[in-house]
NUFIPA-241628 format. One record per residue: y, z, x of N, C-alpha, C in turn. Coordinates in steps of 0.05 Angstrom, whole numbers, plus 5000, padded with zeros to 4 digits. Each point is the difference from the previous one (the first is absolute). Layout:
// residues N
[roke [Y; Z; X]; [Y; Z; X]; [Y; Z; X]];
...
// end
This chain:
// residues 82
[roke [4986; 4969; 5300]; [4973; 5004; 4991]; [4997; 5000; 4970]];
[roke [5010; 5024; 4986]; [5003; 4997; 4974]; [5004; 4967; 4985]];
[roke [5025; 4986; 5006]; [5000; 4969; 4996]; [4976; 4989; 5005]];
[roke [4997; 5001; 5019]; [4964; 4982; 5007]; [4980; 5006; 4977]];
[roke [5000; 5021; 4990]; [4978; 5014; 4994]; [5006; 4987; 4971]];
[roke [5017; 4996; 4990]; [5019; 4995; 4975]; [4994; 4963; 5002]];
[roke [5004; 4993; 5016]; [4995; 4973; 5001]; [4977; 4991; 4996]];
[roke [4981; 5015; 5015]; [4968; 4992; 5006]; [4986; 5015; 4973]];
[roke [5002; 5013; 4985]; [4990; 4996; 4971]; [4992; 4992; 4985]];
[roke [4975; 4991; 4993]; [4996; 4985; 4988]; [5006; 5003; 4960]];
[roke [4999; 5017; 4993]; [5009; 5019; 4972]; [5020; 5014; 5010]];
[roke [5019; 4991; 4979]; [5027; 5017; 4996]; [5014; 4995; 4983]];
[roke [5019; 5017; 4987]; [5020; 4991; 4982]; [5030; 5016; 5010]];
[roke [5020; 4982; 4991]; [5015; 4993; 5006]; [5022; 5015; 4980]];
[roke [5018; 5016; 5008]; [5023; 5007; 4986]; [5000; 5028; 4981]];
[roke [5003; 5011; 4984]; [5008; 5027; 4986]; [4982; 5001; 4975]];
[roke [5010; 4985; 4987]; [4979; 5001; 4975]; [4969; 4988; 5009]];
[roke [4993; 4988; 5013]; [4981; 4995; 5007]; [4980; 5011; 5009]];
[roke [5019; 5015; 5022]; [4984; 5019; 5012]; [4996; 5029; 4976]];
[roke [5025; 5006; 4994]; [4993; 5020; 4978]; [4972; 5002; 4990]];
[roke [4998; 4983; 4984]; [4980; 4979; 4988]; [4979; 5000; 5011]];
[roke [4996; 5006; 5023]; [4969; 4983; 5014]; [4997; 5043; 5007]];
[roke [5018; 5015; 5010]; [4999; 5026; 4998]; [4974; 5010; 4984]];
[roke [5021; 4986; 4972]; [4989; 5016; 4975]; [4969; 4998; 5005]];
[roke [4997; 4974; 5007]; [4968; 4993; 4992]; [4986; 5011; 5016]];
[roke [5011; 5019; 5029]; [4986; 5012; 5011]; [4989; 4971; 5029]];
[roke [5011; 4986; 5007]; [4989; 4970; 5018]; [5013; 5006; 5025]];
[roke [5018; 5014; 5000]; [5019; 4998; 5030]; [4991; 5016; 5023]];
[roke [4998; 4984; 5019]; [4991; 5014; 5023]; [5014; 5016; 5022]];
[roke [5027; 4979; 5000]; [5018; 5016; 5018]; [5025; 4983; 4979]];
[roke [5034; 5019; 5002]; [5020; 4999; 4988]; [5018; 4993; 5029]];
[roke [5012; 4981; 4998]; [5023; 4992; 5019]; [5028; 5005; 4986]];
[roke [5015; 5016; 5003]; [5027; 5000; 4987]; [5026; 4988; 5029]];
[roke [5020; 4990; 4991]; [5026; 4997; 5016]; [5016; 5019; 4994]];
[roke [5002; 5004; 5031]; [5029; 5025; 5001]; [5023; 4994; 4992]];
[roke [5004; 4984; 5002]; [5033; 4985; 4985]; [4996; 4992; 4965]];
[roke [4981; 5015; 4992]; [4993; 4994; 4969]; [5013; 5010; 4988]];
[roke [5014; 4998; 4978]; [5012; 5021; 4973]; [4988; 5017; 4996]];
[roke [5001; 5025; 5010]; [4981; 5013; 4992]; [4994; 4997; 4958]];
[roke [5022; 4998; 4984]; [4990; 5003; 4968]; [4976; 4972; 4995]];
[roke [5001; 4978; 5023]; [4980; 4993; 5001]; [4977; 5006; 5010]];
[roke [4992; 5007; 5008]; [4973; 5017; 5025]; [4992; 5022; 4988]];
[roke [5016; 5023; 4984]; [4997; 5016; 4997]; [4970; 5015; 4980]];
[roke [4996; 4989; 4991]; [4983; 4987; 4982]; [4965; 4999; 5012]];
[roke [5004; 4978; 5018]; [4977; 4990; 5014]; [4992; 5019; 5022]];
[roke [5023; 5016; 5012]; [4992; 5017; 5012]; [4988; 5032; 4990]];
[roke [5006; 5002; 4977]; [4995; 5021; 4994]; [4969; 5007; 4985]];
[roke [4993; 4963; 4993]; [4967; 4999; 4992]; [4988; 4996; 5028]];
[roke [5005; 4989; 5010]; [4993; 4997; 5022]; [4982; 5032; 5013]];
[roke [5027; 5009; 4994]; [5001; 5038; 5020]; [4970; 5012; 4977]];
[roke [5013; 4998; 4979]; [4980; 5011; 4977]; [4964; 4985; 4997]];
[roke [5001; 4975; 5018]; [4976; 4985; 5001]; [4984; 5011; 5026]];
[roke [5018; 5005; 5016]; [4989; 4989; 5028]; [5000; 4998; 5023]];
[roke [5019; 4979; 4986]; [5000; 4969; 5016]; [5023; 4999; 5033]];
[roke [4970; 4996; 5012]; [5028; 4996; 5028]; [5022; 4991; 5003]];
[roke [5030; 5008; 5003]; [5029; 4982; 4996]; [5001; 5001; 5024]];
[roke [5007; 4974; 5007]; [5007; 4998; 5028]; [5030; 4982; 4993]];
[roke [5028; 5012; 5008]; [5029; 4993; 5006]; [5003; 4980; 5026]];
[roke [5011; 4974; 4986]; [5006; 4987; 5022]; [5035; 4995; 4983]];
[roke [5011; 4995; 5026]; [5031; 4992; 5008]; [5016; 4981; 4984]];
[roke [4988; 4983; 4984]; [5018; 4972; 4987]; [4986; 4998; 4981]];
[roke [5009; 4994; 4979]; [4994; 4978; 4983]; [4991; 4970; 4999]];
[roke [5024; 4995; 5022]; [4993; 4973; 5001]; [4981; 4989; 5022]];
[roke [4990; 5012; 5014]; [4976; 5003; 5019]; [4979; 5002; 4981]];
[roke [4998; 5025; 4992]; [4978; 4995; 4986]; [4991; 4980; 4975]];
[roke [5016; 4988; 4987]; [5002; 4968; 4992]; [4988; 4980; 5011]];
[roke [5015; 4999; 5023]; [4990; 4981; 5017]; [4969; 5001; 5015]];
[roke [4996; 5029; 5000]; [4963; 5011; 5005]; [4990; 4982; 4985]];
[roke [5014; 5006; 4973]; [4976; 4984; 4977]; [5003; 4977; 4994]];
[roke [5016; 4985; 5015]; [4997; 4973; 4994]; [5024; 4994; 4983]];
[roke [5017; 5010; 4991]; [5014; 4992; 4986]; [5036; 5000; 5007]];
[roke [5010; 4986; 4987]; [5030; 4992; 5007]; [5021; 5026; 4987]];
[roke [4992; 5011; 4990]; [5020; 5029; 4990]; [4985; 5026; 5015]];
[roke [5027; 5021; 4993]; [4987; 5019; 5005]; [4986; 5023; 4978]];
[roke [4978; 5013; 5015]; [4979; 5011; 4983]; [5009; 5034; 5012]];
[roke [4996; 5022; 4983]; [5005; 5019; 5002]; [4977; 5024; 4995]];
[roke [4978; 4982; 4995]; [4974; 5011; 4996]; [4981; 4981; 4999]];
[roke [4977; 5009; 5014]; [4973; 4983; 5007]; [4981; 5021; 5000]];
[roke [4980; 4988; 4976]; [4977; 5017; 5010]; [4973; 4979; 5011]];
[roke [4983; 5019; 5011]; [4984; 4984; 5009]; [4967; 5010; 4983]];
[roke [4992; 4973; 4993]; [4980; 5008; 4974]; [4971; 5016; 5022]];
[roke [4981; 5021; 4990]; [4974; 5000; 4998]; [4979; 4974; 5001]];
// end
């Protein structure tokens, strides 16, 4: 479900600083993080996240969730824009 939901999106950004980034501006609707993430990467996005808001919803892979978004690597954060 989560993947679906990640796929069918029409606004989103893609990856750590990005999402950071889109945080700050206050745009994110829901936060997708991967469980198999670094956390010293994630750690960060989750914690504005917590301090924003913002729904996190944990899915399983990285590289699943990559492939949600269309892309050939894996992604360790996705948010989904407002």
């Amino acid at each position: 479900m989560s993947y679906e939901k990640v796929a069918q999106a029409e606004e989103k950004v893609i990856g750590t600083k990005q999402t950071l980034k889109a945080l700050e501006d206050g745009i994110v609707k829901e936060l997708y993080v991967a469980s198999d993430a670094d956390y010293k990467v994630i750690y960060k996005v989750v914690a504005l996240a917590e301090k924003k808001d913002v729904p996190t919803i944990k899915v399983q892979s990285m590289k699943k969730l990559g492939k949600a978004c269309g892309i050939d690597v894996s992604a360790a954060t996705v948010a989904i824009l407002k």
